[in-house]
Backbone bond lengths (Angstrom), bond angles and torsions (degrees), N, CA, C in turn:
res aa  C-N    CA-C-N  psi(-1)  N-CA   C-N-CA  omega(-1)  CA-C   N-CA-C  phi
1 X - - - 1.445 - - 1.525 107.36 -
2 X 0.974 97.03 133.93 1.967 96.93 -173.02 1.757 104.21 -98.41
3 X 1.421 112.48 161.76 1.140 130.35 -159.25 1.798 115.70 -51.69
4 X 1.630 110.25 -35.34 1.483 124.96 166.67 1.219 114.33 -66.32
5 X 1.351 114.56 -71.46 1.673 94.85 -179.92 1.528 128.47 -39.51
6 X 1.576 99.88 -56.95 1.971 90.23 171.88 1.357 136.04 -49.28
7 X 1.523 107.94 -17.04 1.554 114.38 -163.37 1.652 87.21 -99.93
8 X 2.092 122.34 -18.30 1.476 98.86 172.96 1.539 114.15 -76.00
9 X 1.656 126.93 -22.60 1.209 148.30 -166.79 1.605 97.34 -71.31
10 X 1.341 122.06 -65.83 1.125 108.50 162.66 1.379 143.08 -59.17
11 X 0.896 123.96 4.09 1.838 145.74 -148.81 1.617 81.42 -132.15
12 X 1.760 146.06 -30.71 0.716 123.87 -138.65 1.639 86.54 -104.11
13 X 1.556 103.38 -47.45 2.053 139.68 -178.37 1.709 87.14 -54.11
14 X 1.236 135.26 -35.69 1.467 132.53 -172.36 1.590 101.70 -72.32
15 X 1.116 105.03 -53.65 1.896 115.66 -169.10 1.354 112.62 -62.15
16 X 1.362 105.38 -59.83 1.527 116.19 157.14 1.397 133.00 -10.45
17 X 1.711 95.19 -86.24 1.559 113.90 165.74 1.732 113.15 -50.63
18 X 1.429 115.79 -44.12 1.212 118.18 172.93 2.087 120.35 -53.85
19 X 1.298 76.16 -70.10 1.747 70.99 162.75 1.483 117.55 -34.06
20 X 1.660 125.30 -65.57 1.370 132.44 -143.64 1.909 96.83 -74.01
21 X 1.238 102.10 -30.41 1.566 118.53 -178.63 1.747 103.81 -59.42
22 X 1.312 119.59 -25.03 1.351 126.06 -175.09 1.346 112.28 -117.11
23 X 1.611 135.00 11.41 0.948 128.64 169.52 1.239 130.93 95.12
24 X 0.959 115.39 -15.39 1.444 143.24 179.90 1.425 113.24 -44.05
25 X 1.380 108.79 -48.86 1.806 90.81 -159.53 1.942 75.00 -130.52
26 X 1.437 96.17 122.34 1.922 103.03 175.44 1.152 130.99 -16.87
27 X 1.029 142.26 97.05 1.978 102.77 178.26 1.938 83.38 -129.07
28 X 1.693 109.48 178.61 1.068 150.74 -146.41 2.011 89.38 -52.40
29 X 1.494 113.27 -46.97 1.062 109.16 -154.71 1.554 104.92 -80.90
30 X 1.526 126.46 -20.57 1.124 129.48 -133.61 1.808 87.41 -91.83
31 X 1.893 98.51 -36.70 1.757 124.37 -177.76 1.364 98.55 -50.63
32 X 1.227 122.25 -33.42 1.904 113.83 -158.88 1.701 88.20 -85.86
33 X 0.795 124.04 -58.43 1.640 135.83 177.97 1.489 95.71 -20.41
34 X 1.484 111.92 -66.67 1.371 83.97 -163.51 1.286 119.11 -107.14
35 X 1.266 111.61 9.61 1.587 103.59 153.32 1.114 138.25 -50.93
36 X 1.829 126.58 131.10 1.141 130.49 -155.57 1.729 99.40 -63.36
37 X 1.703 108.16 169.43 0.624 107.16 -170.15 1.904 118.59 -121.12
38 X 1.135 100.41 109.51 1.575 104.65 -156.32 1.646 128.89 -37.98
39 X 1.396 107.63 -1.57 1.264 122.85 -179.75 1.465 114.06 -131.97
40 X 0.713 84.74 44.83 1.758 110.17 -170.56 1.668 98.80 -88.48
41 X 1.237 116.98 -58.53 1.584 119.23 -164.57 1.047 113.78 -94.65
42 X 1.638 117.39 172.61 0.857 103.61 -170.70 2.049 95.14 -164.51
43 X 1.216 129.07 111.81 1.235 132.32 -178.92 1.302 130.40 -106.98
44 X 1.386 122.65 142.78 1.414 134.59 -165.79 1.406 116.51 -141.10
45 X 1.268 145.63 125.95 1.048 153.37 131.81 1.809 119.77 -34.27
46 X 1.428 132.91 98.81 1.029 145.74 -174.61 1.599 131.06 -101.35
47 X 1.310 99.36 66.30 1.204 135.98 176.74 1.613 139.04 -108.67
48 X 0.991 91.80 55.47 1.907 107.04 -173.26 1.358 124.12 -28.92
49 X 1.292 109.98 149.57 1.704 119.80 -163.03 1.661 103.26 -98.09
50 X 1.541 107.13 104.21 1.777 120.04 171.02 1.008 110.57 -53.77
51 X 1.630 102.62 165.54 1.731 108.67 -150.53 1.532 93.39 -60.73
52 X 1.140 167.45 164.41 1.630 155.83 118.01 1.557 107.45 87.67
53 X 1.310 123.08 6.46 1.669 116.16 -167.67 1.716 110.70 -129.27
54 X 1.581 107.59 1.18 1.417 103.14 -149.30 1.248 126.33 61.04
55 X 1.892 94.79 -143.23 1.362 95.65 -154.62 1.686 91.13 -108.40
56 X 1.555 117.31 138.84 1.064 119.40 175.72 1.816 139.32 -136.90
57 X 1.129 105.67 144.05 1.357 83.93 -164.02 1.869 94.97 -121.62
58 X 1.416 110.13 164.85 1.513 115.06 150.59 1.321 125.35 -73.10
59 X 1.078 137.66 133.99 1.497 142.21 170.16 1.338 109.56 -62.18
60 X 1.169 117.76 -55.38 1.786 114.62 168.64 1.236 131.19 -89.37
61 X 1.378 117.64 28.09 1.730 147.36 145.60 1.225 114.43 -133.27
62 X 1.473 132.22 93.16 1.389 136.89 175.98 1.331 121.61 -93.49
63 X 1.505 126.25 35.40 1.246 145.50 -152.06 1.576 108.09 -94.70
64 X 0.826 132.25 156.87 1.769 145.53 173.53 1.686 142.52 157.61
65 X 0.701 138.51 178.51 1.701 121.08 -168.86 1.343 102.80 -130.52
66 X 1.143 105.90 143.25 1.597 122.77 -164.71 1.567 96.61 -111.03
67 X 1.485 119.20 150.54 1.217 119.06 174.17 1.134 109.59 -124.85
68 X 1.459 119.13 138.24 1.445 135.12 167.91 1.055 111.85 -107.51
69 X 1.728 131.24 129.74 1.471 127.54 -156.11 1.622 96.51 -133.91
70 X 0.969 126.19 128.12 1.356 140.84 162.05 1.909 103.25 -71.06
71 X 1.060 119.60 90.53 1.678 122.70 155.67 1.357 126.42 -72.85
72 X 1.317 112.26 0.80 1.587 117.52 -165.80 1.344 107.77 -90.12
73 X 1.285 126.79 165.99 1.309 136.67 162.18 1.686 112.04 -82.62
74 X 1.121 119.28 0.32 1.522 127.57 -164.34 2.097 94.71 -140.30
75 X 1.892 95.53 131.60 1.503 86.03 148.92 1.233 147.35 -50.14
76 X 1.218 113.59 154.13 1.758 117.57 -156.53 1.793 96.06 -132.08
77 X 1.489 103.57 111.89 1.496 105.99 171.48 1.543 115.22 -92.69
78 X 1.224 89.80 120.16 2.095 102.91 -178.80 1.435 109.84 -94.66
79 X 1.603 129.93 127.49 1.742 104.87 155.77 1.149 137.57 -75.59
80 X 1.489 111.28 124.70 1.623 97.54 -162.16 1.549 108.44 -59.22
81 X 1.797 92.87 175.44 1.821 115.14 -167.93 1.948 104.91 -50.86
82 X 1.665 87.48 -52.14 1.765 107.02 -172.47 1.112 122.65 -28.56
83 X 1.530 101.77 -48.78 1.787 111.95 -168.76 1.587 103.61 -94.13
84 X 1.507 107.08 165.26 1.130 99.05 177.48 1.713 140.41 -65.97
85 X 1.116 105.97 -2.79 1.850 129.23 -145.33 1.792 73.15 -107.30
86 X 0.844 158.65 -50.08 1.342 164.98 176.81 1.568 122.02 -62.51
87 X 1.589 100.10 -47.08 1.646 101.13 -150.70 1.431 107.09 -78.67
88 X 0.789 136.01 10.72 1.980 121.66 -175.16 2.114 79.51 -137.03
89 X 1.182 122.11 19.37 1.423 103.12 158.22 1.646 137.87 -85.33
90 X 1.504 90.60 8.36 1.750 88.39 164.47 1.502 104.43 -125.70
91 X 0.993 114.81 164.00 1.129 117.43 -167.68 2.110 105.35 -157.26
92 X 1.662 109.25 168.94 1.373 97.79 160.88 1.395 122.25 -150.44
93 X 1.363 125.28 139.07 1.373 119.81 176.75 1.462 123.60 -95.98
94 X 1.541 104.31 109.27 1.779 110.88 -171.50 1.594 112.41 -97.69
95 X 1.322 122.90 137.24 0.979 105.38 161.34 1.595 122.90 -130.26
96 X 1.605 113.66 107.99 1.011 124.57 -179.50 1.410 122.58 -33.27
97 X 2.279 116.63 169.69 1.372 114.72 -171.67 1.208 118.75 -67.47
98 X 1.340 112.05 -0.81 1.321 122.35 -166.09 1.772 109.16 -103.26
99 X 1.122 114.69 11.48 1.277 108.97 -147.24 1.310 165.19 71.54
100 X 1.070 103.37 1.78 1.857 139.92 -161.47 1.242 102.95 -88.90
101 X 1.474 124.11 116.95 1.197 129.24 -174.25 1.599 100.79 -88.29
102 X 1.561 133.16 139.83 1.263 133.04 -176.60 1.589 110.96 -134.05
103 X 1.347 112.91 160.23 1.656 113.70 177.89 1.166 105.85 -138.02
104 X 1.470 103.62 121.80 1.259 99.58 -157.53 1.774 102.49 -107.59
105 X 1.244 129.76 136.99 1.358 102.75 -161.01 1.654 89.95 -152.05
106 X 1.777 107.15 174.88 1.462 96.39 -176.90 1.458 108.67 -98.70
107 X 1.359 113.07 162.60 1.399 122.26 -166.46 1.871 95.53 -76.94
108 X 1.918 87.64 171.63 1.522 101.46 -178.02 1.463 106.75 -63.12
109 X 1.603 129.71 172.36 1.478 128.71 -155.40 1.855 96.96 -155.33
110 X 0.825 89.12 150.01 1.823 92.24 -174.82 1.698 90.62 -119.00
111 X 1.471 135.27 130.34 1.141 155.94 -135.34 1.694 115.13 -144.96
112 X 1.711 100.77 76.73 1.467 96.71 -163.76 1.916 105.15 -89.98
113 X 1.564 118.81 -8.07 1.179 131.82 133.01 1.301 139.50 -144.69
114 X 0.916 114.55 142.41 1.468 135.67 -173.16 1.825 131.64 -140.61
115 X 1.634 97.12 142.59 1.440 104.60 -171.01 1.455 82.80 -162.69
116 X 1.692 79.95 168.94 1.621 97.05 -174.22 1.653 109.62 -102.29
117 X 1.913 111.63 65.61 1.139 118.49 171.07 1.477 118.53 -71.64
118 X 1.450 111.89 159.52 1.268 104.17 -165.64 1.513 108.28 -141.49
119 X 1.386 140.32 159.91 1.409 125.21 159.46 1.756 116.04 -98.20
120 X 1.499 114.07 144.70 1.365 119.02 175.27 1.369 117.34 -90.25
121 X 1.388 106.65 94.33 2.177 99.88 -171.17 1.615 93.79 -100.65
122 X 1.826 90.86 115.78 1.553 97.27 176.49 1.637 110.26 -87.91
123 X 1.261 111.00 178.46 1.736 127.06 -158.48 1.023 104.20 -17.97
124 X 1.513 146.92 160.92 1.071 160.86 135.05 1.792 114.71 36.78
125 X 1.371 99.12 36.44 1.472 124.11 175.18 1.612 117.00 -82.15
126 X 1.544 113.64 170.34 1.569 88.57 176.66 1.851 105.06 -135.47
127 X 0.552 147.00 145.59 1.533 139.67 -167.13 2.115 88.34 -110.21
128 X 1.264 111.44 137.34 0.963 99.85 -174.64 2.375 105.43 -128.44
129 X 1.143 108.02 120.39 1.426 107.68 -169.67 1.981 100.46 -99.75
130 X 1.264 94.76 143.89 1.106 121.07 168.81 1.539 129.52 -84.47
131 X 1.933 121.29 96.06 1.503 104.73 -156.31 2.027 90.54 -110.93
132 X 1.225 94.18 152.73 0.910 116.61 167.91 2.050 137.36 -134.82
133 X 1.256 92.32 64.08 1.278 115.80 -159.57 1.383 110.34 -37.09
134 X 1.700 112.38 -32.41 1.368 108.78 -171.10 1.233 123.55 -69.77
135 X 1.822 114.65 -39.32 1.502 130.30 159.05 1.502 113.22 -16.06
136 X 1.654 134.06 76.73 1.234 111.83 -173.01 2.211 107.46 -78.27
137 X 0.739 107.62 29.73 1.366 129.54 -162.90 1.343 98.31 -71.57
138 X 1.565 83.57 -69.17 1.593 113.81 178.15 1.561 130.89 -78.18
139 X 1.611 97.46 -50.48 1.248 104.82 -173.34 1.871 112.03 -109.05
140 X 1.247 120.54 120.40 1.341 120.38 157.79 1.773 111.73 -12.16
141 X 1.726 116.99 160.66 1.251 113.41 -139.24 1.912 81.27 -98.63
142 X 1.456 110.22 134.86 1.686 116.63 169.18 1.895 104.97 -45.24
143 X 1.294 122.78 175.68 1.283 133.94 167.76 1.922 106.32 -70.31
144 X 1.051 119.09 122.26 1.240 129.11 159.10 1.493 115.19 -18.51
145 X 1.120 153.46 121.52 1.390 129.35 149.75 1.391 109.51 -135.12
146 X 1.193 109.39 166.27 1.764 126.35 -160.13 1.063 114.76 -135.05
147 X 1.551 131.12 -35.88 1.164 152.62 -176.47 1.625 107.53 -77.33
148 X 1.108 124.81 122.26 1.596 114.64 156.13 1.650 119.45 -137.64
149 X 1.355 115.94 152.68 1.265 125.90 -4.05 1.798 93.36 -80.69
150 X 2.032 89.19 163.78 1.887 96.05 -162.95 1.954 82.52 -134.89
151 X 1.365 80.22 127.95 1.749 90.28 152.44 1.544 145.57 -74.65
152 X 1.372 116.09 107.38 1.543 104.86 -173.12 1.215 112.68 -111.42
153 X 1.281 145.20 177.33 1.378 145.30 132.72 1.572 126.26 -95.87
154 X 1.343 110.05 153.02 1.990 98.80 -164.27 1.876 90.28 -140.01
155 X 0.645 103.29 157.98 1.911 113.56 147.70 1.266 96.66 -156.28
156 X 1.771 99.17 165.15 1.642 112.42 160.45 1.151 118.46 -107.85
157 X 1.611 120.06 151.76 1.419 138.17 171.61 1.330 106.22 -98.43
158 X 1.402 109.69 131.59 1.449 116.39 140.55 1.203 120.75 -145.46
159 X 1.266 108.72 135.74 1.391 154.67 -150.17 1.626 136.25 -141.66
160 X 1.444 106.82 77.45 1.119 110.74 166.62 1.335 128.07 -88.02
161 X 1.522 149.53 144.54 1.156 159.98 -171.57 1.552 116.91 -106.60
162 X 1.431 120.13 116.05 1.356 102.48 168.05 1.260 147.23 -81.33
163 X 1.416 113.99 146.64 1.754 132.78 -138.26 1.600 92.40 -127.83
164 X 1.570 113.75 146.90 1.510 103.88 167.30 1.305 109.15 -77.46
165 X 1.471 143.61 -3.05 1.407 140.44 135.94 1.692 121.91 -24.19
166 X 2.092 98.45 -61.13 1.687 105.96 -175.73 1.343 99.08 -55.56
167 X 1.501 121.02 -39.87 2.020 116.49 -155.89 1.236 94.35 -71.04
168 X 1.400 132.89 -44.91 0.969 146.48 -165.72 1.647 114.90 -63.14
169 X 1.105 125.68 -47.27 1.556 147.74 157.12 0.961 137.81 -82.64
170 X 1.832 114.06 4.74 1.031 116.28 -179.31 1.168 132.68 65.26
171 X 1.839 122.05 7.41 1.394 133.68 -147.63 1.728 96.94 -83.75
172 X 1.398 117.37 150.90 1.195 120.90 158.26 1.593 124.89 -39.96
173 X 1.422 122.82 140.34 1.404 102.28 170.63 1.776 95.91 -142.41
174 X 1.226 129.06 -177.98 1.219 122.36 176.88 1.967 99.27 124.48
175 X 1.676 96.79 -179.33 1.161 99.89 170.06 1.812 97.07 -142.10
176 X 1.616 88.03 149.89 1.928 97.88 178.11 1.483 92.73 -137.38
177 X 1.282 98.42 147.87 1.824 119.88 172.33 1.235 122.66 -121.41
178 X 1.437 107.13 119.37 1.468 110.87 -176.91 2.202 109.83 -52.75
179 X 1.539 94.50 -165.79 1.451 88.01 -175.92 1.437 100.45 -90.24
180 X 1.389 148.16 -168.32 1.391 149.65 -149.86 1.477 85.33 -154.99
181 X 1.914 100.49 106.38 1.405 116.64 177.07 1.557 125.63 -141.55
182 X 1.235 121.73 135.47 1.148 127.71 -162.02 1.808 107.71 -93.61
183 X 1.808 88.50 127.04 1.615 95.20 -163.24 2.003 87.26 -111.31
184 X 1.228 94.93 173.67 1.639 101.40 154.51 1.358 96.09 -150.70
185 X 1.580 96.95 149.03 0.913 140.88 -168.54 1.943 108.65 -108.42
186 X 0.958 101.36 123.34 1.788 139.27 162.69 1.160 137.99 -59.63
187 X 1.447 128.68 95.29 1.122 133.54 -164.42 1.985 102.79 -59.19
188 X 1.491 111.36 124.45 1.484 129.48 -156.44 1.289 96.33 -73.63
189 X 1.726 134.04 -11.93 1.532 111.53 -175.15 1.500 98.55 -97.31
């Protein structure tokens, strides 16, 4: 090997390493970096406690806003509700007067487009969703009730699953549970 080629081989092993030292070309460590971070979120049911009655809802308006909270020091990519990679990721666990634990979840969806869009909730931000439990359209059918007023308990799930889309996008995946709180419910006439 003559004196040029080695000094391009080395000149080449210098650039290389130099590049990888600055980020430049992906490698193994740079991937963990930006993977979301599984404790990142953080969800709540936002439903305020009446003067002396708690927390209460109507039976024939099951409406309220759920909060998704970014705790991280780093943005947090969510898939939105719209697309499919998103839409059955919230969910809720009720448990009727009777004791009956329920899951309440959204119905199947026919998908005339779809992608794996997502929302960016920066630092300690909150993305806030709009539920509407009564919509049986959308959402699987609430617990029956007969009794009023009837005591239940609810939290929310969310729950994303990983997709070679999430690795791919970096999307959040994991599951978080709101706190486990007892609402009553309102006779609807």
């Amino acid at each position: 090997m003559n004196i040029v080629t080695a000094m391009r081989q080395r000149l080449s092993l210098f650039l290389f390493l130099g590049v990888m030292a600055l980020g430049l070309i992906p490698c193994a460590a740079a991937e963990k970096e930006t993977a979301p971070d599984q404790d990142a979120l953080e969800v709540s049911i936002a439903i305020p406690i009446g003067s002396g009655e708690g927390r209460g809802l109507s039976y024939s308006r099951l409406q309220f806003p759920v909060v998704i909270t970014n705790r991280s020091e780093k943005p947090v990519r969510i898939f939105q509700e719209r697309f499919s990679w998103g839409y059955d990721a919230l969910s809720f666990e009720v448990t009727d007067p009777d004791g009956k634990l329920w899951k309440i979840e959204k119905g199947i969806s026919a998908w005339t487009m779809n992608g794996p869009g997502y929302w960016i909730l920066p630092p300690h931000e909150h993305l806030v969703i709009e539920v509407n439990l009564s919509d049986t359209k959308t959402w699987k059918p609430f617990p029956t009730v007969k009794d009023f007023p009837a005591d239940i308990t609810m939290r929310a799930v969310f729950e994303t699953s990983p997709t070679k889309e999430s690795k791919r996008l970096s999307v959040w995946t994991g599951r978080v549970v709101s706190k486990t709180e007892k609402y009553r419910l309102y006779d609807p006439r």
